[in-house]
Every structure is written in structure tokens, then in C-alpha cells.
Phi, psi and omega in degrees: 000165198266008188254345204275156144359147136220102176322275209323315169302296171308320185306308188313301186297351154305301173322293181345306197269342160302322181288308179293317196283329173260351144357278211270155145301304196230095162263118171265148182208108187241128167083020204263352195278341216256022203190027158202157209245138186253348201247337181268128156330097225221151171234079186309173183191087152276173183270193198244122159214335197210046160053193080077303178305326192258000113346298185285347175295304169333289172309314190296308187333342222293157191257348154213199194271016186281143224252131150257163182268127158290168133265081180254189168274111239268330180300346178288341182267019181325303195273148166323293199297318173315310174292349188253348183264308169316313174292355181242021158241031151046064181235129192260169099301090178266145179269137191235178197268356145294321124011307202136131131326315194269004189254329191320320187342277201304000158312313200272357150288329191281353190258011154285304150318326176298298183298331124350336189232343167272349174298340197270001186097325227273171162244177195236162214216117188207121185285083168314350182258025175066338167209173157339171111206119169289339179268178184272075157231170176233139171291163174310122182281128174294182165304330186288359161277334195242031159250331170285331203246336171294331177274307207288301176263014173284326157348307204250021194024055134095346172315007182248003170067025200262169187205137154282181210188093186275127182229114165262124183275108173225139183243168209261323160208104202310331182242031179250135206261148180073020188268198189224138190234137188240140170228111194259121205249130214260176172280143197267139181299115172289145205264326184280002144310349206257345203253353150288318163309291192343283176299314202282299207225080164331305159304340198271310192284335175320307217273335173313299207312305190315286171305348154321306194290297245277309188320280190304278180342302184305296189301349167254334185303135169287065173285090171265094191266356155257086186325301177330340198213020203275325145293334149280352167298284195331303170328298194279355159284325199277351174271318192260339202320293195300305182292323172287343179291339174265006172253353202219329204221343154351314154294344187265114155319306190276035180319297177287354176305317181286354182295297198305316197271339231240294175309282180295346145296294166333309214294310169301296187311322177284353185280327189262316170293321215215104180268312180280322173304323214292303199305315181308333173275303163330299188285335148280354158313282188328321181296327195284334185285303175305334198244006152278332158300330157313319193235022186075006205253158159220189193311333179281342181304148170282090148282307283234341193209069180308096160334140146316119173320289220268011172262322177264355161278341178260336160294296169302274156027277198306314191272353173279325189305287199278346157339300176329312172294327184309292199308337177255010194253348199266340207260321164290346190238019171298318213250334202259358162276308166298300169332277189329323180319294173300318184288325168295355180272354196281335176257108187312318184270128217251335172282026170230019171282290181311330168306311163315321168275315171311316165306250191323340140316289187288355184246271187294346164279343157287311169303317188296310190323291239252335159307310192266351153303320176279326175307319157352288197298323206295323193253014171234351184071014190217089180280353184259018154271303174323312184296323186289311182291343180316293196292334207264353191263314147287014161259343167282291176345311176281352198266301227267345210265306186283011168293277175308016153267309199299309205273358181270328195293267201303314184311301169312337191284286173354292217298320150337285158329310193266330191282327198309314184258345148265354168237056198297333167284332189258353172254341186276307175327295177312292178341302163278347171283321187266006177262127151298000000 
């Protein structure tokens, strides 16, 4: 049974969490000790935002050795193997009315395993808003959490103690490699607040819980829920993040996550108070976005902290110095770049290009590693050269990537650097325009 032990989950996790772990550049884990429970039944209830990836935050998160159970969505359990693979990352199906009408039954055996598995200590891990969403928003949170744990302790009359655990994932850039991600684990809802509304009116304590959960979420999620404006909210995080996160925030590991919410809060508020600063600001955004389009520049560049000439001659220095490694890590990791290549064209919806990279990270580059190390061995007759090349081929390799993030960097900086001395009236003019 899934509630039970599983190999298939310890072996995985290891890998797992190395791969995930050379992903981000940055992993932050905020609340998690002072806002999960090691003794109690717990139900997380994160937000959606990145496929495959916001499941392994968890898992890497984990806080002691209890294996947690997902909740997906049952068309991922289609192929046999997919499903047998799954079941042993201790992953459910839940069913939606896309599914068939005639599959919701079978909900109600997997939220019977669900309680089953909360009765057991253990915890469970279930995305309340139900489907995917890649922008920095939070979708209407479903039912489904309070339809499992509300039945579940009204069983044992509320005795199990259990808590929800509102958890926010915000990544600083979602489809970006090496980038940085904060995961905030929130104060937990008790669930046995709930069992006098209960016993009188169920559907009524459902819809609490439910708005409740929806409440707490809101207050962590970096929720930009004004589509309309919704590209100049991103603009004005990607401008300001950084400097309020070092003026405001400073003291926080998760600065810029509080940087973000500190920005879409400045922002809501002029919106509901002050209409004319807000349209007035927006519209300087646009302007500052229209005059940077000009010049090749876009929202992600450092204008606000312009390099130095011999700070960008000593950077390039360093990445020409070191090409040679790149150029041989890159020449080793040729095939596990093209797979990845392929496999990200194979997917129409772009969140599921960091899975994708990550899947074929954690897979093929270990097969490739250990494929082109025997050929070494085979043709040169020199295993403990073969062996040298074992460890040295994911370590260049990971060198290359990040070279080129370096050199993307210093490239973006220059061009940053050349409008600052040639267009200097139109970049102090930007400055004011994008500042919060």
C-alpha cells in the first residue's frame, strides 16, 4: 500500500535532490522547522507554479525520513510503467471531470487512502489550485483538501490533530536555468478548529476551511491578480526586487521573495487608492520598457548598478582564460545537451521545459557519464584514466553551464555599461521612470 514504506522513493532521493539541488543557483527554505509538525499528520497545500519541480521542492525539503504522498492528476497515470514509476514516488490520482464523469467514483477510494495515510502520521502533499499556473499569481484554491481531512478527523471526533501547511514556491525566474527559488512553509491551520462548524453544517465548514487555506496563501504568494497590468507588476519586480530586497530586507534570506510582495503590495494599494499615481507610474513603466527596447535592453539587466570598464575587462579575461574547460565540458556533454534540446521542443506549454531539463539532467547525464568513461577505458586500455574521466566529465560539464550563464551575464552587463556612456540622459531618465 502507498502509505506504507517504499524503496523506490530512498533510492530516488538522493539523486534526486543532487540534481535539483545543481538546478537553482539559490534554494531558500523559510518556516520550515517552526511550521511543520515531525509529530502530527500534516496535509501541505502549495501553490502550482513549475510541473514536476514544485513536487521535488518538497521532497528535497523534507524534514524528517517520512516518504511524502502526492496527489496528481490521473492522465499522468496512463502508461503502465509511468504509473508503476509513480507509485513508487508515492504519487495518487485524482480524478477530474475531464477524466469521465464516471472515474469521480474512484476519487473516493484514493481520498479514503488519503485519510489512511493521515491516520498513519504520515504526510501528504496536494496542490490546491488544481492545475498548473506559471505566472505570479495564485488561481481559486479548490475543495479538495478540506473534503479529505475534514471527513478524515471527524472519523476519530478530530483526534488526530492534524494541520494544514499553506506552502509558497516563487521562483525569481521560472523558466530560467540556475536561477533562484524560495520556498516558504506558512503557520499551520489547525484542522480541529473546524469540528463544531462541522458537526452542524459540513458543506459550510468545507467552504471555511477552504477559504481560509485560500486567505494564507494569498498573504504569501507573490499574487499578481491584476491581468490587466500584469506585465508592468513583473517589470517593476524585476526593477526594484533587488535594491528593496537590500534596503528592506536585508536580514531576511528571502529578501527578494519579500522584496516581490513589498512591490505588488506598493503597487495594489495605488491601485485601490490613488488611480491616477498608479495609471501615472504604469505608464512610466511603459515608457521605461519602450526606451530600453531601443537599445536592446530589457527588464532583466542591471540598469540601477552599471559596471565598471576594468570590472568588464577582468570578467572577460577570466571567461576567455577558462573556455578551454568550458569548450571541453561542453564537447563531453554534447549529447545530453541535444536530448534535452529535443525533449524540450517536444512540449507545446513552456512550464514544463524546466522538467524537462531537469528529467534528462538527472537521467541522461549519468548514462552518457558512464557510457563514454567505458569507451575511454575500452580504447585507450587505461582504466584509471577512464575513471579520471568518470568524475571529471560531470564536473566540466557543470563548469559549462555555468560559464555560460557567466558569459550571458558580462555580455548583458556591457551592453548596460555602453548605453550608461552613451546614452546618459536617456538611462538617468529610465532610473526615474522604473523606480518604486
Amino acid at each position: 500500500m502507498i502509505y506504507r514504506y517504499d524503496f523506490r522513493y530512498t533510492l530516488t532521493k538522493i539523486p534526486v535532490n543532487t540534481a535539483l539541488r545543481l538546478n537553482f543557483r539559490k534554494l531558500v527554505f523559510v518556516g520550515k522547522k517552526e511550521n511543520v509538525s515531525k509529530n502530527r499528520p500534516v496535509i501541505f497545500a502549495p501553490n502550482h507554479r513549475n510541473a514536476l519541480i514544485d513536487a521535488l521542492m518538497l521532497v528535497f525539503s523534507s524534514y524528517h525520513r517520512k516518504q511524502i504522498v502526492f496527489l496528481a492528476r490521473a492522465d499522468i497515470f496512463k502508461q503502465k510503467f509511468m504509473a508503476w514509476l509513480l507509485r513508487g514516488m508515492r504519487i495518487m490520482p485524482v480524478f477530474r471531470i475531464r477524466d469521465g464523469k464516471d472515474n469521480l467514483d474512484r476519487n473516493n477510494e484514493i481520498f479514503d487512502n488519503a485519510a489512511h495515510i493521515l491516520r498513519k502520521n504520515n504526510p501528504i502533499a496536494l496542490f490546491p489550485e488544481a492545475r498548473h499556473n506559471p505566472k505570479q499569481s495564485l488561481l481559486p484554491i479548490q475543495k479538495a483538501v478540506a473534503r479529505i481531512v475534514l471527513p478524515t478527523e471527524a472519523s476519530v471526533d478530530f483526534q488526530l490533530r492534524s494541520q494544514i501547511v499553506p506552502v509558497s514556491i516563487y521562483y525569481r525566474d521560472i523558466f530560467g536555468f540556475l536561477s533562484d527559488a524560495y520556498v516558504t512553509f506558512g503557520t499551520p491551520i489547525e484542522v480541529s478548529d473546524y469540528k463544531d462548524i462541522y458537526h452542524e453544517n459540513p458543506v459550510l465548514a468545507i467552504n471555511q476551511l477552504r477559504q481560509e487555506l485560500e486567505n494564507r496563501l494569498k498573504s504569501m504568494v507573490v499574487d499578481i491578480w491584476n491581468d490587466e497590468f500584469y506585465e508592468e507588476y513583473c517589470h517593476a519586480i524585476d526593477w526594484n526586487g533587488d535594491r528593496i530586497a537590500q534596503e528592506k530586507f536585508s536580514e531576511r534570506k528571502d529578501d527578494f521573495l519579500q522584496a516581490a510582495l513589498y512591490i505588488v503590495k506598493i503597487l495594489d494599494e495605488l491601485y485601490h487608492s490613488s488611480r491616477g499615481v498608479f495609471d501615472q507610474k504604469t505608464a512610466g513603466f511603459r515608457e521605461a520598457r519602450r526606451l530600453l527596447k531601443e537599445h536592446g535592453l530589457t527588464s532583466k539587466d542591471r540598469l540601477w548598478m552599471p559596471f565598471s570598464a576594468g570590472n568588464l575587462f577582468a570578467r572577460f579575461t577570466a571567461l576567455i582564460l577558462t573556455a578551454p574547460v568550458a569548450l571541453f565540458g561542453f564537447l563531453n556533454g554534447i549529447f545530453p545537451i541535444l536530448i534535452n534540446k529535443k525533449l524540450s521542443g517536444l512540449f507545446k506549454d513552456k512550464q514544463f521545459i524546466p522538467s524537462a531539463r531537469y528529467a534528462s539532467g538527472l537521467f541522461f547525464i549519468p548514462v552518457f557519464d558512464l557510457i563514454q568513461s567505458l569507451i575511454v577505458g575500452a580504447v585507450t586500455k587505461n582504466w584509471l584514466l577512464a575513471l579520471g574521466y568518470f568524475m571529471l566529465m560531470p564536473l566540466t560539464f557543470y563548469f559549462t553551464l555555468y560559464w555560460r550563464q557567466w558569459w550571458k551575464t558580462t555580455q548583458r552587463d556591457r551592453k548596460v555599461h555602453r548605453f550608461t556612456k552613451q546614452h546618459p540622459g536617456t538611462w538617468k531618465r529610465v532610473l526615474e521612470l522604473i523606480r518604486l
